[in-house]
N, C-alpha and C positions, 0 to 999 in steps of 0.2 A: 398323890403327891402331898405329905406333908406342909402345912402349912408355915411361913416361915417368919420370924416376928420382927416387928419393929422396933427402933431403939429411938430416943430422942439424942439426937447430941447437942453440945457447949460449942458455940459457933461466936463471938465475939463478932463479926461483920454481920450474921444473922439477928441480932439480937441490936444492933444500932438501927435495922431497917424494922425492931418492931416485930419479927416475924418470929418464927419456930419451925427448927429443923429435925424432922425426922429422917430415918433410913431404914429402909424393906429390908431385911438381910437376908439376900436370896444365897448370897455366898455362905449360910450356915444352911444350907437345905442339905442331909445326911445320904448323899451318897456321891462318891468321886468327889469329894473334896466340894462339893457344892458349884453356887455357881447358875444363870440363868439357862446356861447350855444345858442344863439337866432334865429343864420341862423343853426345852427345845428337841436332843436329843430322843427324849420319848418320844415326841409328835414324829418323828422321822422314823424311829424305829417301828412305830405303828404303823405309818405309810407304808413302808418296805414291808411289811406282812402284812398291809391290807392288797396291795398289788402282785401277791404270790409271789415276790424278791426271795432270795434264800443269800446273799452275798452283799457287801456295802462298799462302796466306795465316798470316801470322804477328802473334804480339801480344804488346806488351812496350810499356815507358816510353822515352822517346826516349835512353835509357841504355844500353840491354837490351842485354847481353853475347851473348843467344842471339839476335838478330833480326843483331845485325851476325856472326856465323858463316854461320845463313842465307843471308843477302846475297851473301856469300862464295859459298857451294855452286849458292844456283841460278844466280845467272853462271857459274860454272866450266858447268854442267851446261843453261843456255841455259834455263831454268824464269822463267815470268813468277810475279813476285813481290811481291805489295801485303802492305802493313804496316798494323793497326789500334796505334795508340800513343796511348796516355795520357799526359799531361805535368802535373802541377799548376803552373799557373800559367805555361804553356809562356814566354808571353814574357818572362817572369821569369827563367827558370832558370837557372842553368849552362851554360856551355859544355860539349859531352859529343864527345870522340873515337868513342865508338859513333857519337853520331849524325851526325859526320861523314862516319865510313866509310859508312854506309846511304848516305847523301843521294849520295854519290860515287858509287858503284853504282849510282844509277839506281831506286833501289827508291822504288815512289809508296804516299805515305803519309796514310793517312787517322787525322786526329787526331782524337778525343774528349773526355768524359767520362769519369772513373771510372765514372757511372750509365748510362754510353750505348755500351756495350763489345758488348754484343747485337747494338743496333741498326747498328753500325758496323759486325758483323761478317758480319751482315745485308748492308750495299751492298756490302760486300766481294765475296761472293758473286755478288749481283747483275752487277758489274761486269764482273767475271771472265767467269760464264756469257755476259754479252751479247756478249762477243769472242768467241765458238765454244769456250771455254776449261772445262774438268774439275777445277776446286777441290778443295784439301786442305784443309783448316781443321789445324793441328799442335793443337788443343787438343781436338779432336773436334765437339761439337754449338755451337751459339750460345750457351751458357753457360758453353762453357770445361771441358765431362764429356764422356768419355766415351773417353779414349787415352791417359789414364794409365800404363797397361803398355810402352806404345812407348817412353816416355822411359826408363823405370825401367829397360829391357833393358840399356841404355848401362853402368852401373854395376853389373850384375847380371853381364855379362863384364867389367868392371874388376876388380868382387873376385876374380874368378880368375886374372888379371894379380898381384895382391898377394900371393896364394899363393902365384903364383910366383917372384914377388920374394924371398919370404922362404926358399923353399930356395935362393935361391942368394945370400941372405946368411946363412944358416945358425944365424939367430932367427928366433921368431915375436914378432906384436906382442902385446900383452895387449888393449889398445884401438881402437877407431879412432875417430875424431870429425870431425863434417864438418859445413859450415853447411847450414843447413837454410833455403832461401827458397820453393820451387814444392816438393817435399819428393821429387823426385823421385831425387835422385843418393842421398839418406840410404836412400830406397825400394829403390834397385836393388841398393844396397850389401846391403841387408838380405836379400832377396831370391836373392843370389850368396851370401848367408853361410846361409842357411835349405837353401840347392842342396847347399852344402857338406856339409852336418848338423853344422855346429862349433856352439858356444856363446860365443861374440865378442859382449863387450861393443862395440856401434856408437851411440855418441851422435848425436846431430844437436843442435847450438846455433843456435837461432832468430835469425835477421837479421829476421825478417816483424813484422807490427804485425797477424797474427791470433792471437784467440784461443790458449790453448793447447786448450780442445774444440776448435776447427775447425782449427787445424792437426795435431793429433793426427785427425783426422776423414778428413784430405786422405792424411797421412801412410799411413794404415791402407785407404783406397780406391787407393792409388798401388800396395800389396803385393800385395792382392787385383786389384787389374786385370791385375799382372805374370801370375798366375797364370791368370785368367780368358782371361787372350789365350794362353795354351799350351795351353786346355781342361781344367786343371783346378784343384781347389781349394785354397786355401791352408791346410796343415797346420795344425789346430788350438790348436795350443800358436804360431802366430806373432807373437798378442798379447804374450808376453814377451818378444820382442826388437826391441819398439817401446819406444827410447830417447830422447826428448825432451824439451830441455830448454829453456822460452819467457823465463828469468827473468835472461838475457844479453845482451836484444835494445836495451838502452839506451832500450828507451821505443817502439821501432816501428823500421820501414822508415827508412832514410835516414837517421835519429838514432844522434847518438852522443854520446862524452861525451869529458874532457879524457885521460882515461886510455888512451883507443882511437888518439887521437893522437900520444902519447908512446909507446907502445908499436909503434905502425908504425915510429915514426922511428928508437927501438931497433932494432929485425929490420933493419932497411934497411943503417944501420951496423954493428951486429955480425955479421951475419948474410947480410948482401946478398941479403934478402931483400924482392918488392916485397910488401906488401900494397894493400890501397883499404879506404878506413872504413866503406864498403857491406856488401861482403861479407866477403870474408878478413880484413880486419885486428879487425872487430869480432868474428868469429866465434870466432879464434884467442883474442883476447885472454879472451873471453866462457870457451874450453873450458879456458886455465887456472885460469881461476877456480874453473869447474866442478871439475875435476881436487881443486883447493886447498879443495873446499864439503865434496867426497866425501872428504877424507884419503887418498886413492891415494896406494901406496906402492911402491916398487922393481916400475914396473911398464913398458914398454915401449910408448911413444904414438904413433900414427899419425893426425898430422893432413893432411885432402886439401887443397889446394889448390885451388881452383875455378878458378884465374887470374879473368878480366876485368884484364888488362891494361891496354887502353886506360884503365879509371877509374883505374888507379894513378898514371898521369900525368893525368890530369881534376885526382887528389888533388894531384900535386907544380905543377901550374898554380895549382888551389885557393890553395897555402900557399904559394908562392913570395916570399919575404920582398925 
């Protein structure tokens, strides 16, 4: 995996607290349009042929940054590939560049419910074995448990990428923050940082509309699975470097407010930087706040970028004046 570079940005709230903000641009890593789902996606497609898989089934909303990578890898790699996707109110929606590129690819998708994700993932299976075909499920069992640690790996060798980085800019950061939706990139992060034995503050700023119990629930089963899939257990004291923060998510999934708005369209301009108001732009905008809740002072920020790309133009289609 290509190594993916840092930028410093122009943060005017950043720079009254003193501090300095950088940003990982994982959304410029070269291939499918970038994006963290791309060291993720590896890690899954390696699972799936490390377990003699020949077939993938994957699940996301007709958005999903990680299904349209997927889509990407198993065509390069010749893998038949069914999608369970959720859409509220499909025919309603949005136009969505993911799920353009899906549908382009060739990838057959079976749509749902939110309450019918089981059973969908159920005929999925079904489907698959009646073609002579050996299914992967990326999320593990029919409920979406059980392969946790697969994803988290992804990020688990990222953090060691960042170490690197930093001796050869010759700081360390004092922070790192990163959104938090499936919890698994804040997981791996944390996970690479526990590898480490540092003590790094690593936030994750919630984009989800769970709980913070069950996101801190998923979070804390995402560390422990990393660990459980290398045989062993996770170091006792790892409850302390579970950073999460639910009270930036603007209200849930999908939601956002006037502020997340104006703030992308800043980065964009000063900064030429893209965000989307799904993930990065609310996330970002959410971890200066956090940053501004905590009184962090003269401290050195590292926020990741998750890319999703395509939603950044979904976004500039969205607002197109």
């Amino acid at each position: 995996m290509m190594q993916s570079p840092i930028q410093e940005v122009v943060c005017p709230e950043i720079a009254e607290l003193d501090c300095r903000l950088y940003v990982k641009r994982d959304d410029l890593i070269p291939y499918a349009f970038g994006g963290n789902k791309v060291r993720i996606a590896a890690e899954f497609m390696d699972d799936m042929n490390a377990r003699g898989c020949n077939a993938l089934i994957m699940y996301g909303d007709l958005r999903s940054n990680l299904c349209r990578v997927l889509s990407f890898m198993c065509r390069r790699d010749n893998v038949p590939c069914l999608m369970v996707a959720t859409s509220e109110n499909a025919e309603d929606a949005e136009p969505s560049f993911n799920e353009d590129i899906v549908r382009r690819l060739g990838v057959e998708v079976l749509v749902c419910e939110k309450d019918g994700i089981a059973a969908a993932v159920d005929r999925a299976f079904a489907l698959l074995r009646a073609r002579g075909l050996n299914p992967y499920y990326i999320y593990g069992d029919r409920t979406g448990s059980g392969n946790e640690g697969t994803a988290a790996n992804a990020y688990a060798k990222a953090y060691r990428e960042i170490c690197a980085q930093e001796r050869e800019l010759s700081f360390s950061f004092d922070r790192l923050m990163v959104p938090y939706g499936t919890g698994c990139t804040l997981g791996g992060l944390i996970c690479g940082s526990l590898a480490e034995g540092d003590k790094r503050k690593i936030t994750g700023i919630s984009i989800s509309s769970r709980t913070p119990e069950r996101a801190m629930g998923i979070l804390r089963d995402t560390v422990t699975g990393w660990y459980t899939k290398r045989g062993i257990s996770a170091p006792a004291e790892f409850e302390d470097a579970l950073d999460l923060r639910c009270n930036y998510n603007c209200g849930g999934y999908g939601s956002r407010d006037p502020r997340v708005d104006d703030f992308i369209e800043d980065m964009l301009l000063e900064n030429a930087l893209p965000l989307d108001p799904t993930y990065t732009g609310k996330a970002l905008r959410g971890a200066i706040d956090c940053l501004k809740d905590d009184n962090a002072r003269h401290q050195n920020i590292l926020f990741l970028h998750t890319g999703g790309t395509p939603l950044f133009y979904d976004y500039l289609r969205s607002t197109a004046r």
